[in-house]
TITOR-67035 format. One record per residue (C-alpha): residue in three letters; x, y, z. Coordinates in Angstrom, 2 decimals. Example, Ala and Ser with C-alpha at 12.3 -4.5 7.8 and 13.67 -1.06 7.14 Angstrom:
# TITOR-67035
residu = ala | east = 12.30 | north = -4.50 | up = 7.80
residu = ser | east = 13.67 | north = -1.06 | up = 7.14
# end
This chain:
# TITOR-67035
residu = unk | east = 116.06 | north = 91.83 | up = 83.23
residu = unk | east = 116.26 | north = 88.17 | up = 84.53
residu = unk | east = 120.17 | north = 87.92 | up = 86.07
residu = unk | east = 121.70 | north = 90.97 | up = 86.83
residu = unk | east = 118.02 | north = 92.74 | up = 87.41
residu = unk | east = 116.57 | north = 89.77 | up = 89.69
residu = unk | east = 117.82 | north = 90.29 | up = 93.00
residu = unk | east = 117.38 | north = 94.03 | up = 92.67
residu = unk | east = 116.72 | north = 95.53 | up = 95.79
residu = unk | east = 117.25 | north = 92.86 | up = 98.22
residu = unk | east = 118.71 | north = 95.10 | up = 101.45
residu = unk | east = 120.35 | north = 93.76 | up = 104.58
residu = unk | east = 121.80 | north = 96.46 | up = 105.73
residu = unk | east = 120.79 | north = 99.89 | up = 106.58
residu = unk | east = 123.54 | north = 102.82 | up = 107.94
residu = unk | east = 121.94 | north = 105.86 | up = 109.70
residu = unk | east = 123.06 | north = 108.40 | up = 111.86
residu = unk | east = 121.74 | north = 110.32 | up = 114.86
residu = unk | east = 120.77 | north = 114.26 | up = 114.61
residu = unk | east = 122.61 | north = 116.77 | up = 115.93
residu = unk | east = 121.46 | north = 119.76 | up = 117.82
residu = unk | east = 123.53 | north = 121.95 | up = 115.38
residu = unk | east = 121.19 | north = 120.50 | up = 112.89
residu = unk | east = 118.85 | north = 123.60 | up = 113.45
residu = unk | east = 121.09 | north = 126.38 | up = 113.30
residu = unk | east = 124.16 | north = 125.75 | up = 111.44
residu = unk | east = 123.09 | north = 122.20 | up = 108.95
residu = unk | east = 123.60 | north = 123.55 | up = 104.94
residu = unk | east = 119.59 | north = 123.28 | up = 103.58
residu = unk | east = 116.93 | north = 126.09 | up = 102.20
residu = unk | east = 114.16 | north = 128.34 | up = 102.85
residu = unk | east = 112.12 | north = 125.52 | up = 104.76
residu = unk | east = 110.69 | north = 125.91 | up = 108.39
residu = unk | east = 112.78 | north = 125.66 | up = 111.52
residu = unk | east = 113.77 | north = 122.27 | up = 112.71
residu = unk | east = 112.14 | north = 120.93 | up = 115.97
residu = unk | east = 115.27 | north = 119.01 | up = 116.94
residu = unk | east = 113.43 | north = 116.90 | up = 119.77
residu = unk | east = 110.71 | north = 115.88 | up = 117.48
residu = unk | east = 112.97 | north = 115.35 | up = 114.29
residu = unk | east = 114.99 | north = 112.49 | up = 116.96
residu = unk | east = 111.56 | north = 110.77 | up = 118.03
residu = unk | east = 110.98 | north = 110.33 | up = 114.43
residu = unk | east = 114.56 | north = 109.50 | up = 113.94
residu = unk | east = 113.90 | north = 106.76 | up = 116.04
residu = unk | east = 110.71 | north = 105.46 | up = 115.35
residu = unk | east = 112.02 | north = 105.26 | up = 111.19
residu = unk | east = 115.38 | north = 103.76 | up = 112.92
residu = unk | east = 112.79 | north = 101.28 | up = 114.78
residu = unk | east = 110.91 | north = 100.56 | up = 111.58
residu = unk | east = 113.87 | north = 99.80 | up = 109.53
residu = unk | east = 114.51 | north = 97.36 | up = 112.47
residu = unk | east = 111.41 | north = 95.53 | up = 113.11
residu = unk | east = 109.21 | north = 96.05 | up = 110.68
residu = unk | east = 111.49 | north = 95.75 | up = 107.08
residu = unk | east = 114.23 | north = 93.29 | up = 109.07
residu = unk | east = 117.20 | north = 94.93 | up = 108.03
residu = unk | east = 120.13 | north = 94.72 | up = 110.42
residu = unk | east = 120.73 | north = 98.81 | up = 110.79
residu = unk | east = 124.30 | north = 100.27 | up = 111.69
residu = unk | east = 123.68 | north = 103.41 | up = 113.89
residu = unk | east = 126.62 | north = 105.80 | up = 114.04
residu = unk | east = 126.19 | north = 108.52 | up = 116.78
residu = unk | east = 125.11 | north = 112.28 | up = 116.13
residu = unk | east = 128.41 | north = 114.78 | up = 115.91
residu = unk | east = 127.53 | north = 118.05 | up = 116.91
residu = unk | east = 130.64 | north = 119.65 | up = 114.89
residu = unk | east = 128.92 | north = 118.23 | up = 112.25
residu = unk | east = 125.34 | north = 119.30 | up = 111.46
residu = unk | east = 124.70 | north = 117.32 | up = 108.60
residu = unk | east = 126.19 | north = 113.98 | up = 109.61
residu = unk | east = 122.44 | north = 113.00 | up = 109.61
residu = unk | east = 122.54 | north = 113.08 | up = 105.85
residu = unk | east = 124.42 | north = 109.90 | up = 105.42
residu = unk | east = 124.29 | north = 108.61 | up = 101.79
residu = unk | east = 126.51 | north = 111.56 | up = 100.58
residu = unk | east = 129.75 | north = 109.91 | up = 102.53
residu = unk | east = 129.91 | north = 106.53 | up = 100.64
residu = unk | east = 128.86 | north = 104.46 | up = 97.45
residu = unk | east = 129.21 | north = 101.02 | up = 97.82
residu = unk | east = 129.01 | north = 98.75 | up = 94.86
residu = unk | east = 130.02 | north = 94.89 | up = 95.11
residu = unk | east = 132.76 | north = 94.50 | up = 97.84
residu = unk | east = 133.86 | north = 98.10 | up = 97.32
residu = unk | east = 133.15 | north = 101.05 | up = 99.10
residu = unk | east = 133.88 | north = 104.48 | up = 97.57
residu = unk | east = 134.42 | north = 107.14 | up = 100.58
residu = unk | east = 133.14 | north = 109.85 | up = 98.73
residu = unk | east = 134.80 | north = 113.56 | up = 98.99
residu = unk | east = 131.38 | north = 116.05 | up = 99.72
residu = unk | east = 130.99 | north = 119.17 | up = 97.56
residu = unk | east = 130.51 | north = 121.16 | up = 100.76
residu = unk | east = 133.89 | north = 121.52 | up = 102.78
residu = unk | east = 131.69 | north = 121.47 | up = 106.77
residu = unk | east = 130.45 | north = 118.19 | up = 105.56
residu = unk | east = 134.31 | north = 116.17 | up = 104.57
residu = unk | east = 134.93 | north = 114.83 | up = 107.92
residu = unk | east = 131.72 | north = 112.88 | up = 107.87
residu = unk | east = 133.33 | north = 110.44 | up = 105.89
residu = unk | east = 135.84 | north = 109.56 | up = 108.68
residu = unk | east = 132.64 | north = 107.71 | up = 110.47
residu = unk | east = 131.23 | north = 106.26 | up = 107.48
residu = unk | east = 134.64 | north = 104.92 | up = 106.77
residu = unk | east = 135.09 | north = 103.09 | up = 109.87
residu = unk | east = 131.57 | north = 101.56 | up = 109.13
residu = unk | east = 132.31 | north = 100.16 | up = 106.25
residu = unk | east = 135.43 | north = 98.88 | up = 106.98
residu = unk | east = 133.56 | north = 97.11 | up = 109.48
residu = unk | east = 131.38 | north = 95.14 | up = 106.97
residu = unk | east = 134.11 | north = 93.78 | up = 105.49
residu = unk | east = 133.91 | north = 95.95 | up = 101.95
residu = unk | east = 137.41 | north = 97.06 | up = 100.17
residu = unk | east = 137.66 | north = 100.67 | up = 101.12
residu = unk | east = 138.73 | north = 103.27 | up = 97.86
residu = unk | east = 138.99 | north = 107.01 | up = 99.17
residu = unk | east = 139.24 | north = 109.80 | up = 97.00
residu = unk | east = 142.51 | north = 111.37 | up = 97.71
residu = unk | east = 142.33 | north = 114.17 | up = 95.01
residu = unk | east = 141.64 | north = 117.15 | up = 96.03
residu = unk | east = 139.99 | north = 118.48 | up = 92.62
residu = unk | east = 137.31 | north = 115.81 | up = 93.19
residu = unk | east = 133.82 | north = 116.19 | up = 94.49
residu = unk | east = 131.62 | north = 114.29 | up = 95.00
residu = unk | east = 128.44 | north = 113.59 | up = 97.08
residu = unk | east = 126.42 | north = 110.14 | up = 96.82
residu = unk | east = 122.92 | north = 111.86 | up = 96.39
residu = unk | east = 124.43 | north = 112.54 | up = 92.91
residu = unk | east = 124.59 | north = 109.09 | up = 91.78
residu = unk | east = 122.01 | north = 107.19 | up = 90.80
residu = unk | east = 122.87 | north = 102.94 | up = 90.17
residu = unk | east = 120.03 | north = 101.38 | up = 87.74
residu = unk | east = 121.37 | north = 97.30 | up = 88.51
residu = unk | east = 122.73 | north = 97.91 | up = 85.66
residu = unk | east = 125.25 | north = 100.86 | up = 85.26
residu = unk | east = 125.55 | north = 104.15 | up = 87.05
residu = unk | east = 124.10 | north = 107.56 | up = 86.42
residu = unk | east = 126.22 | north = 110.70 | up = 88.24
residu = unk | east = 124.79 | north = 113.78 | up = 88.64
residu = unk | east = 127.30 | north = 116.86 | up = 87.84
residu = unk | east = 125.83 | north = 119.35 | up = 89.91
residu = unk | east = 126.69 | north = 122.25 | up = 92.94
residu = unk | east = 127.90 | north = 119.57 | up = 95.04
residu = unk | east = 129.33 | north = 116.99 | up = 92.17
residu = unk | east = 132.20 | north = 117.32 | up = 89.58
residu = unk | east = 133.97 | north = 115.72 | up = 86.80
residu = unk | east = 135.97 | north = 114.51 | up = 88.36
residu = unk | east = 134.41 | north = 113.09 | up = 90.80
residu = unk | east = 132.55 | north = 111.29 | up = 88.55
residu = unk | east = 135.68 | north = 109.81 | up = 87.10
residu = unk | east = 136.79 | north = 108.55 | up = 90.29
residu = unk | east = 133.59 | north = 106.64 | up = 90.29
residu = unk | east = 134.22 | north = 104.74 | up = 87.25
residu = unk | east = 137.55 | north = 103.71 | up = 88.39
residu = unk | east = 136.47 | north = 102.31 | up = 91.67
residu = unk | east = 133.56 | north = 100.63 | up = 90.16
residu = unk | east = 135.06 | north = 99.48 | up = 86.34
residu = unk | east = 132.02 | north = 96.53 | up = 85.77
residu = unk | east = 130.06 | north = 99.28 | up = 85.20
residu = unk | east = 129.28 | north = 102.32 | up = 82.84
residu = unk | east = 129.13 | north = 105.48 | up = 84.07
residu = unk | east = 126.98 | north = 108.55 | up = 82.55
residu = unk | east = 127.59 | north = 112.30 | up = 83.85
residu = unk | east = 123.75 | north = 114.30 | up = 83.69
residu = unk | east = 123.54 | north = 117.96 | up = 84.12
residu = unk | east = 122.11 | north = 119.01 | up = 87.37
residu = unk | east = 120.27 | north = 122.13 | up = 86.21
residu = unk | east = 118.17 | north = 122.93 | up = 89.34
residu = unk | east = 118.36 | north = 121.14 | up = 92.94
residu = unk | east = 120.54 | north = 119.88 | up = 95.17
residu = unk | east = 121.54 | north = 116.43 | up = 93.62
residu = unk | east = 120.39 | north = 114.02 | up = 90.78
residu = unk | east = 118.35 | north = 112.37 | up = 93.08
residu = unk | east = 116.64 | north = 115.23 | up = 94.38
residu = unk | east = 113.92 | north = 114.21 | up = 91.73
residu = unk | east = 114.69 | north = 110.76 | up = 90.85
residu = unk | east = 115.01 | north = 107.60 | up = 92.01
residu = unk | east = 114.66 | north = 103.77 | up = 91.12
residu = unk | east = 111.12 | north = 102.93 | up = 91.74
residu = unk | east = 111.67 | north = 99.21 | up = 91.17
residu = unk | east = 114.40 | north = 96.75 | up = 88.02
residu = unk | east = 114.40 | north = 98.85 | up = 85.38
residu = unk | east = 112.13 | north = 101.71 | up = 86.49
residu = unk | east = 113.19 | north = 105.24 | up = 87.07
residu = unk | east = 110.70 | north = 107.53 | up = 89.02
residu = unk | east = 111.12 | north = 110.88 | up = 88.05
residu = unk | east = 109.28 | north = 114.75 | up = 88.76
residu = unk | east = 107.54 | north = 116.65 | up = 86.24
residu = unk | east = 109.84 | north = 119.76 | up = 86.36
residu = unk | east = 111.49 | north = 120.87 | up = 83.25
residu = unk | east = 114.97 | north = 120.63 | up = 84.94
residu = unk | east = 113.84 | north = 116.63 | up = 86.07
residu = unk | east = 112.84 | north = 115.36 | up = 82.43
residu = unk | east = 115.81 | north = 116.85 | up = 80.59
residu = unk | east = 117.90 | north = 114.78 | up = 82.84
residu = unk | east = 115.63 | north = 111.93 | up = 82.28
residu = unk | east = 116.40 | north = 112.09 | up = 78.43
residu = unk | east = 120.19 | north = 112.51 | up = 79.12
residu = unk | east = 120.28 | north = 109.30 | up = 80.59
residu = unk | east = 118.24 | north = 107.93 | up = 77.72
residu = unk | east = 120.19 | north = 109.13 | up = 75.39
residu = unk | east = 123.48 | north = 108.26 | up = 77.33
residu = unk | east = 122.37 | north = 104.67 | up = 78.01
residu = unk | east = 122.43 | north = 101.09 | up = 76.28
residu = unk | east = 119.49 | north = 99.88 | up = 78.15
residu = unk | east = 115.89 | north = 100.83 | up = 77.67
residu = unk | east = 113.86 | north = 102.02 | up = 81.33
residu = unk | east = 110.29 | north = 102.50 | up = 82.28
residu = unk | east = 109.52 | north = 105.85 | up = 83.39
residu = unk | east = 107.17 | north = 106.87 | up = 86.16
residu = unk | east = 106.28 | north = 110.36 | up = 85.92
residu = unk | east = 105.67 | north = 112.27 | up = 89.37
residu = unk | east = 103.88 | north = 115.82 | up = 89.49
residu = unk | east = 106.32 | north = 116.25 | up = 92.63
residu = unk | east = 109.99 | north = 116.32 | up = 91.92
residu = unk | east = 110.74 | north = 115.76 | up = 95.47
residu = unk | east = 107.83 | north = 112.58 | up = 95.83
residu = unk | east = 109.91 | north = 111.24 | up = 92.77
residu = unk | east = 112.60 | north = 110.12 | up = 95.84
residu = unk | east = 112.15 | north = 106.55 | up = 96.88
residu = unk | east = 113.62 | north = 103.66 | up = 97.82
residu = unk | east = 112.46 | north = 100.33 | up = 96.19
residu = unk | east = 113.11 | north = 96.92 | up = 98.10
residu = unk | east = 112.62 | north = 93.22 | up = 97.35
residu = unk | east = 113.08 | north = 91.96 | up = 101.11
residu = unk | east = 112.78 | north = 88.26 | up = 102.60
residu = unk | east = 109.13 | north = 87.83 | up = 104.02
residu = unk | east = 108.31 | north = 90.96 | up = 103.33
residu = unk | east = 108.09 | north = 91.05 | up = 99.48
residu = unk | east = 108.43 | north = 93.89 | up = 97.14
residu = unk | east = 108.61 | north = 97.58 | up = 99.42
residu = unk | east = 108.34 | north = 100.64 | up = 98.19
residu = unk | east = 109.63 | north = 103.93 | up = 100.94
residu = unk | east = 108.07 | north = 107.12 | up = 99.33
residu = unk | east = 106.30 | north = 110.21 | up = 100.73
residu = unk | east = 103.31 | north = 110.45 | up = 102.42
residu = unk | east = 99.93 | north = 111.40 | up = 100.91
residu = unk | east = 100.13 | north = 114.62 | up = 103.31
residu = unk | east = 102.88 | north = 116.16 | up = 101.16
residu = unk | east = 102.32 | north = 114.97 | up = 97.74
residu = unk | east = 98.50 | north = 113.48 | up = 97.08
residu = unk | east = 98.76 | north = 113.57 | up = 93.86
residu = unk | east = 102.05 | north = 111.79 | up = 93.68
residu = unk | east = 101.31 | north = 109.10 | up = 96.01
residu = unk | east = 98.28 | north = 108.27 | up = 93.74
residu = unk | east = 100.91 | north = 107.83 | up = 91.06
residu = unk | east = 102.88 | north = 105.40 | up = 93.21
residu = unk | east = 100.55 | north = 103.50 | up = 94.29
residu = unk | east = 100.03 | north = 102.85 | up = 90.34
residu = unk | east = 103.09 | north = 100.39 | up = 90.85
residu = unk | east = 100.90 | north = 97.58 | up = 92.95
residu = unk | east = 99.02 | north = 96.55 | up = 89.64
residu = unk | east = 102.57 | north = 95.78 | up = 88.34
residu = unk | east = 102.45 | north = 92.98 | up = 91.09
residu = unk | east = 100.29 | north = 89.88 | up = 91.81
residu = unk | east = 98.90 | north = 90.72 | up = 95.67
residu = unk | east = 97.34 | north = 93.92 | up = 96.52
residu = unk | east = 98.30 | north = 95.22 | up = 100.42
residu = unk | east = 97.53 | north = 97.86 | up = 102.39
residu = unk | east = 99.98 | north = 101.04 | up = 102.80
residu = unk | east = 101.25 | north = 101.40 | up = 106.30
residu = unk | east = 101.67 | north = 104.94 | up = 107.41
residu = unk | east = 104.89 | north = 105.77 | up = 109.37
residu = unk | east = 105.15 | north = 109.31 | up = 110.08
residu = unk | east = 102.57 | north = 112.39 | up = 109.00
residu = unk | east = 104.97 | north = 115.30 | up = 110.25
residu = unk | east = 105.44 | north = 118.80 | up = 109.32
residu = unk | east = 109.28 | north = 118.32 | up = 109.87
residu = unk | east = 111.13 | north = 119.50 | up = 106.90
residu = unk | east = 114.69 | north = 117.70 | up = 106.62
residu = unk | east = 115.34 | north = 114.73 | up = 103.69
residu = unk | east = 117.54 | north = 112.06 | up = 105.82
residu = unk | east = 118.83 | north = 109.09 | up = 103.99
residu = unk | east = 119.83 | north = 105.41 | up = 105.67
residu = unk | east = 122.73 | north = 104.25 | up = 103.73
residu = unk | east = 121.19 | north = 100.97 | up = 101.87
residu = unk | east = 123.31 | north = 98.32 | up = 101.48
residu = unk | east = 121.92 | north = 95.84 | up = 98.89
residu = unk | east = 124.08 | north = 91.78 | up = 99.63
residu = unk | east = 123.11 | north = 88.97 | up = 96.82
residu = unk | east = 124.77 | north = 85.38 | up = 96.48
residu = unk | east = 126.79 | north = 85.45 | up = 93.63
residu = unk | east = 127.85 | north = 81.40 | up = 92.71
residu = unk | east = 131.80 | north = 81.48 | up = 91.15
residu = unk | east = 134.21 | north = 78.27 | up = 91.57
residu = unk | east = 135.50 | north = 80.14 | up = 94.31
residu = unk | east = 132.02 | north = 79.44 | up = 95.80
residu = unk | east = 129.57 | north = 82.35 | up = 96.97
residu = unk | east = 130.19 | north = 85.92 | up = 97.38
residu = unk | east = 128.63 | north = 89.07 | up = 99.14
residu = unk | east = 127.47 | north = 91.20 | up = 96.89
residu = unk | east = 126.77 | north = 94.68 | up = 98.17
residu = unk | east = 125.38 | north = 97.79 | up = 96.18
residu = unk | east = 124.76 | north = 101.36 | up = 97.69
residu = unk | east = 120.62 | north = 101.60 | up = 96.71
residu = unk | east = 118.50 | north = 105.25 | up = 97.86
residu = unk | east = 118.42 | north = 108.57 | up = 98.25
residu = unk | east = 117.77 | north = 110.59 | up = 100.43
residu = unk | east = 113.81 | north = 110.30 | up = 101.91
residu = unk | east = 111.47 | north = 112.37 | up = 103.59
residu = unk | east = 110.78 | north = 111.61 | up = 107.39
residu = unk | east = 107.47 | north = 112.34 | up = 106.04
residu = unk | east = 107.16 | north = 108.98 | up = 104.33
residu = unk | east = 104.55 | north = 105.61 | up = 104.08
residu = unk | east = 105.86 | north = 102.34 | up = 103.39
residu = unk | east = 103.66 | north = 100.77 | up = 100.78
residu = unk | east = 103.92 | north = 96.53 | up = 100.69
residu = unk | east = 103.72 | north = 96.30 | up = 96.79
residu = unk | east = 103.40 | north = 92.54 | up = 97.46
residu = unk | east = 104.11 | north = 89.36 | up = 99.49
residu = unk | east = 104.99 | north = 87.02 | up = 96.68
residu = unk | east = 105.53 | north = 87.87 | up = 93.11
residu = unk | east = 105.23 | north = 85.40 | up = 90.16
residu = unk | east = 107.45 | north = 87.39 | up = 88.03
residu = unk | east = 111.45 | north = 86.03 | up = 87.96
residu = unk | east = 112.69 | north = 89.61 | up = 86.65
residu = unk | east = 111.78 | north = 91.17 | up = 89.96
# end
């Protein structure tokens, strides 16, 4: 886990985007309770203001587009993996155009830009799951074969796996990397037989935390400087008995810390920063960016839990 796995997780970059009005009418999402559009932008902007000051990641705010009532959901536009950025082609058609944005964005940041020009592709990046050390892709309502195959051409360093999406949204609607080598995942029937797909389908060997909550089992792990090893997850609010499980993670590390509460909301949506991950690679050439696409899509109902200031372990 040493190489590759060691400077898992270390963000600079976060992209987000403001909320729409037509977020509350016309966005694509289920049964849940109406959205309170003023309250769901306070929040917006306190977690915009946290990413900021508190985890010291340089965020990229894109403005709200009211023709488009998901643009808030950002990681589904783009996965970005070394100095390439794939501009992904969304499973739903009223979501395409929010690429057009995220594009721009990217381009900005200096990444190689590879769009999917086929029109028999699909694909949306809460589908796809990267480990460090290859790629998972969800095949799901949203995500295709094809799309999938796309993937592996942009991004050839690295294997690619399809799993069956039996129930949910996307892949990562009940999984995420919790940390190198450790795959948080819900309880559900539907969650663990894609857990066992990607077993089976992989070369390397994963921990596994096990969630009661499939939708608690989406984090976002972080090994940031002066902050330490960071864990974004769900509040105890929504899922107590999953936060108890994730809080299992801080006798993995050397300093116990305090949780720091963010939001304890009602509000309903999952919005997702786009997480760009930039190491130092050393080649003759001299040092290079590298930048990985890392999270899915979070609850603004979420607690930030410090895992640790300083770790003693090299593979983290």
């Amino acid at each position: 886990m040493a190489g590759l796995m060691a400077g898992f997780g270390n963000f600079t970059h976060a992209v987000v985007r403001g909320i729409p009005v037509s977020l509350a009418k016309e966005a694509l999402r289920g049964k849940e309770s109406e959205v309170d559009v003023a309250k769901a932008r306070r929040e917006h902007e306190a977690y915009v203001e946290v990413l900021r000051m508190r985890l010291g990641l340089e965020v990229v705010e894109l403005p709200a587009d009211e023709s488009l009532p998901d643009c808030v959901f950002v990681e589904d536009a783009a996965v970005v993996c070394g100095d390439t950025a794939l501009i992904t082609r969304p499973g739903a058609e009223s979501r395409r155009k929010e690429t057009e944005a995220m594009k721009c964005a990217l381009k900005e940041l200096d990444l190689n830009i590879v769009e999917m020009t086929d029109e028999t592709a699909t694909l949306d990046g809460g589908d796809v799951l990267f480990t460090g050390r290859e790629f998972f892709v969800g095949l799901s309502k949203r995500t295709n074969q094809r799309g999938a195959e796309i993937l592996a051409d942009a991004f050839k360093d690295y294997a690619v796996s399809t799993v069956p999406v039996l129930e949910g949204l996307h892949l990562k609607s009940f999984c995420s990397m919790g940390g190198p080598g450790l795959i948080v995942i819900g309880s559900s029937e539907p969650a663990q037989k894609a857990l066992k797909t990607m077993q089976q389908m992989s070369d390397h060997r994963y921990d596994k935390l096990t969630v009661p909550d499939d939708l608690a089992a989406n984090c976002i792990y972080m090994n940031l400087p002066n902050k330490g090893h960071v864990l974004l997850h769900c509040t105890a609010d929504e899922f107590p008995e999953s936060v108890k499980v994730l809080h299992s993670l801080l006798h993995m590390f050397t300093l116990p810390t305090p949780t720091l509460n963010i939001f304890a909301t009602t509000y309903c949506p999952k919005v997702a920063p786009l997480a760009l991950r930039n190491t130092i690679k050393t080649t003759q050439q001299g040092p290079q960016k590298d930048s990985r696409l890392f999270g899915g899509f979070i609850l603004l109902n979420y607690q930030v839990t410090f895992l640790c200031c300083v770790s003693s372990n090299p593979n983290l």
